[in-house]
Backbone as CSV, one residue per row, in Angstrom:
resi,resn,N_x,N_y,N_z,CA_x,CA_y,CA_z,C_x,C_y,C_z
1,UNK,133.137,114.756,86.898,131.842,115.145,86.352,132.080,115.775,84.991
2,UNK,131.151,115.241,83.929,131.560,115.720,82.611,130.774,116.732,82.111
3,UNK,129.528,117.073,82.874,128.627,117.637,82.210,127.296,117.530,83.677
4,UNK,127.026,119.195,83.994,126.060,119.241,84.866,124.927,119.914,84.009
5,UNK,123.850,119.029,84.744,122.302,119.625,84.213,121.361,120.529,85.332
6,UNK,120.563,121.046,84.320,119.744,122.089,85.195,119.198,121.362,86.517
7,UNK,118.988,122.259,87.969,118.645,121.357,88.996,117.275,121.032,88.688
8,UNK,116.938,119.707,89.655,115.549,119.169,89.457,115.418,119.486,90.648
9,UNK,113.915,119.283,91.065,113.122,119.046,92.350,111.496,118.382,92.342
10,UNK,111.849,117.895,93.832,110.571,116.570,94.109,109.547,118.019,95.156
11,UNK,108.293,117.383,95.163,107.396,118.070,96.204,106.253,117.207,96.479
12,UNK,106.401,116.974,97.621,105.053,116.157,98.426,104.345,116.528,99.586
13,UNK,103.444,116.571,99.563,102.349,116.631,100.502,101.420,115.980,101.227
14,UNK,100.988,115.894,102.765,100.747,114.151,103.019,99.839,114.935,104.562
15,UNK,98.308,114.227,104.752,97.994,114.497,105.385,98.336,113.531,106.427
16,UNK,98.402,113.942,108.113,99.015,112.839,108.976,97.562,112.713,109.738
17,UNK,97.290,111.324,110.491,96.354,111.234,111.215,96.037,111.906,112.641
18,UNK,94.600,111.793,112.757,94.448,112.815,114.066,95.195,111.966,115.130
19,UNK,94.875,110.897,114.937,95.815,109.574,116.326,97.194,109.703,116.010
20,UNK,98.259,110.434,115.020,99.346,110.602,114.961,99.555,112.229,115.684
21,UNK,98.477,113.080,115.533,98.801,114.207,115.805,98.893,114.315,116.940
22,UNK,97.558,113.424,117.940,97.379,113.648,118.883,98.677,113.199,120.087
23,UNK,99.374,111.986,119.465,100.396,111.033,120.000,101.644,112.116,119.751
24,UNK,101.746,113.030,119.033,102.938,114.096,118.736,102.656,115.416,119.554
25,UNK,101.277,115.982,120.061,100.627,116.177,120.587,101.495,115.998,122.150
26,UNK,101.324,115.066,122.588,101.886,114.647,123.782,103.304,114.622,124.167
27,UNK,103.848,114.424,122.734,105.019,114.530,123.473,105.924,116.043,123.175
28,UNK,105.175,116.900,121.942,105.354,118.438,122.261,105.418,118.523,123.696
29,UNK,104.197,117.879,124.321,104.063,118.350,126.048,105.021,117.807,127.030
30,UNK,105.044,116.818,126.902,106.236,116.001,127.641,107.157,115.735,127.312
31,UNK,107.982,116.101,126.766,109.094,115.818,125.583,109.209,115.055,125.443
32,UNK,110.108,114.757,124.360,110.766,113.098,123.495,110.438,113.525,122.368
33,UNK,111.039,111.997,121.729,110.966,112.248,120.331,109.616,111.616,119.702
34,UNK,109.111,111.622,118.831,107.639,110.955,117.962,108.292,109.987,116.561
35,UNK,108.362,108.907,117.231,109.021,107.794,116.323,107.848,107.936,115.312
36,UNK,106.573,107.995,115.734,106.163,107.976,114.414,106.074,108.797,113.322
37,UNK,106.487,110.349,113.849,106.363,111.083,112.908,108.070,110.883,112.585
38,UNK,108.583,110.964,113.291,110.094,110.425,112.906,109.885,109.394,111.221
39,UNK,109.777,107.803,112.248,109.573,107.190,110.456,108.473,107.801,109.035
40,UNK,107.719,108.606,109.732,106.759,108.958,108.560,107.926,110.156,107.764
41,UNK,108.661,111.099,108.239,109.421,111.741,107.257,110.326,110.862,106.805
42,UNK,110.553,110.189,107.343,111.640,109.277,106.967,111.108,108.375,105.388
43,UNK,109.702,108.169,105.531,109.115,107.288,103.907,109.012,108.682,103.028
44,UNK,108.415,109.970,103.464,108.311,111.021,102.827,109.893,111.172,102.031
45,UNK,110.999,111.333,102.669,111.979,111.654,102.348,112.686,110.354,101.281
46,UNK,112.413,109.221,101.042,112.491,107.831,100.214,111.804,108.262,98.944
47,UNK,110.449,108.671,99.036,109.856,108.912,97.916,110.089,110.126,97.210
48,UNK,110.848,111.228,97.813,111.405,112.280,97.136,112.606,111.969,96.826
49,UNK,113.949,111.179,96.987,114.650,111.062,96.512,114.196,109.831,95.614
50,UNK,113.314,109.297,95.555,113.163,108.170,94.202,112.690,109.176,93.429
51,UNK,111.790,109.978,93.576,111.300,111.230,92.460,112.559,112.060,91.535
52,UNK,113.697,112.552,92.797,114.518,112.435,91.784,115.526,111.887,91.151
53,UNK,115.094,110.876,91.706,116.291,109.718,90.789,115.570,109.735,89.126
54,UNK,114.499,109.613,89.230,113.806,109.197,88.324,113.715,110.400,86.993
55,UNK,113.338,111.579,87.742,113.576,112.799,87.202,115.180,112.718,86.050
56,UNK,116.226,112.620,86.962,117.639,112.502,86.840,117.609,111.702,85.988
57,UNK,117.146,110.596,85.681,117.311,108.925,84.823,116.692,109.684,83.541
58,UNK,115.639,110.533,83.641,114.615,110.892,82.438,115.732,111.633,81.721
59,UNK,116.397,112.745,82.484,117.730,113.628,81.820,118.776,113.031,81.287
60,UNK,119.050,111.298,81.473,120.555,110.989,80.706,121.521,111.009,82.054
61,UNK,120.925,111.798,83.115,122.328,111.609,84.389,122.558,110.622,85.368
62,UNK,123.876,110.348,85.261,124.533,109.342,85.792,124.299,109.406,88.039
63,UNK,124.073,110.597,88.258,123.581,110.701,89.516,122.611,112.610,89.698
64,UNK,122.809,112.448,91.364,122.314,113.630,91.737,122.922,113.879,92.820
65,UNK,123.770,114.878,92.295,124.348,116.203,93.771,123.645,117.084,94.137
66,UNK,124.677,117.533,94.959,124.049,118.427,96.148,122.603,118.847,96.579
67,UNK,122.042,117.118,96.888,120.805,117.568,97.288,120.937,117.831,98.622
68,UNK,119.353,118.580,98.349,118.829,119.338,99.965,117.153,119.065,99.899
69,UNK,116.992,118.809,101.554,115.857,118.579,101.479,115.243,119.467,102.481
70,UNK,113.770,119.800,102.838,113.135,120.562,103.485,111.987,119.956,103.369
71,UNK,111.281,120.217,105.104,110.482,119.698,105.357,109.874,120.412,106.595
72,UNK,108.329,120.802,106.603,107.407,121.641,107.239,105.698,120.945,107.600
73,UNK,105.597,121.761,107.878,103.663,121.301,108.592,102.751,122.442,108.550
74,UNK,101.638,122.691,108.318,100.344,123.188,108.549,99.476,122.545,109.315
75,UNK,98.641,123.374,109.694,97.612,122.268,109.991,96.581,123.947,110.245
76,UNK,94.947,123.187,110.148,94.202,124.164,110.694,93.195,123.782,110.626
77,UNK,91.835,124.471,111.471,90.900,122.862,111.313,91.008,121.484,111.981
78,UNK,90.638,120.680,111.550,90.788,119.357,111.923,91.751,118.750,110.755
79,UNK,92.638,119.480,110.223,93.778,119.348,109.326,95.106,119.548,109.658
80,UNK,95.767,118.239,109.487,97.605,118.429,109.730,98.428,118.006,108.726
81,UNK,99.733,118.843,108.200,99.563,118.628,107.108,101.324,118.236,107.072
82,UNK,102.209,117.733,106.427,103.303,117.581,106.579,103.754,117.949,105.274
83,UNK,104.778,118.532,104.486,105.191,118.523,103.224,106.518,118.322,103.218
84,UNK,106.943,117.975,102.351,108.725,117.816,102.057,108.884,118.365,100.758
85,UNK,110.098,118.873,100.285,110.694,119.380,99.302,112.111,118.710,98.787
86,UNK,112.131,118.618,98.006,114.411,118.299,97.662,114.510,118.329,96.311
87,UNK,115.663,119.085,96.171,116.367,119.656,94.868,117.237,118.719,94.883
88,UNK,118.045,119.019,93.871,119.186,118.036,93.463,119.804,118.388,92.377
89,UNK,121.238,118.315,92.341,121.901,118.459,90.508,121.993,117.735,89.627
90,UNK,121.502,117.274,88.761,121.983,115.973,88.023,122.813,115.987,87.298
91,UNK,123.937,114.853,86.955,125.277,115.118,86.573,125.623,114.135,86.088
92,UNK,126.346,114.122,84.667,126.654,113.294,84.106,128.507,112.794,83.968
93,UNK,128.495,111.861,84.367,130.236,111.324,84.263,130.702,111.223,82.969
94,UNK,132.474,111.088,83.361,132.787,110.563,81.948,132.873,109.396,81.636
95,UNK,132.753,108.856,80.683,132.183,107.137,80.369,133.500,106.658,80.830
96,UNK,134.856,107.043,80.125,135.840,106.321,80.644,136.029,106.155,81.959
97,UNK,135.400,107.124,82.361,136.371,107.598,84.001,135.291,106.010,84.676
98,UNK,134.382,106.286,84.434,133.259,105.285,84.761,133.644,103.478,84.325
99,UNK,133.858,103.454,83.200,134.391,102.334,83.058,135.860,101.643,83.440
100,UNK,137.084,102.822,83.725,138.362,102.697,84.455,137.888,102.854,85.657
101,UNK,136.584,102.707,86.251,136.687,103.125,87.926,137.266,104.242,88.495
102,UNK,137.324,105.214,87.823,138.095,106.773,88.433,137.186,107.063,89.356
């Protein structure tokens, strides 16, 4: 690494349906897992690391370390709410090392 830049970060927010809540709902009660809320963080978490790829690409850096991601819910009302977060370092190589394959 030749050169690290200030960290970036993505933030999204995503309301989930009452027929998703209610189906997550159920299995709070009965256990298991909720494939659907499963794959739904799973697109949440795609579109925050394209956020900071993109972020990263805008800076000149060649990637992004040590990301971390986080991810939570609200809800209140007839409202449920899912959010995700992820930081990241962006970091630039050295051209040679990059072009010798180091």
């Amino acid at each position: 690494v030749a050169e690290t830049l200030p960290r970036i970060s993505a933030r999204a927010v995503y309301g989930v349906g009452l027929w998703s809540e209610f189906l997550a709902g159920l299995r709070d009660t009965f256990g298991g897992r909720s494939n659907r809320i499963e794959a739904f963080l799973s697109g949440v978490e795609r579109r925050l690391t394209a956020e900071l790829q993109r972020q990263a690409a805008e800076l000149g850096a060649d990637a992004v370390t040590r990301t971390r991601f986080q991810f939570g819910e609200f809800s209140g009302g007839n409202m449920f709410m899912i959010w995700g977060t992820a930081q990241g370092t962006p970091v630039k190589f050295r051209t040679n090392a990059i072009e010798k394959g180091v």
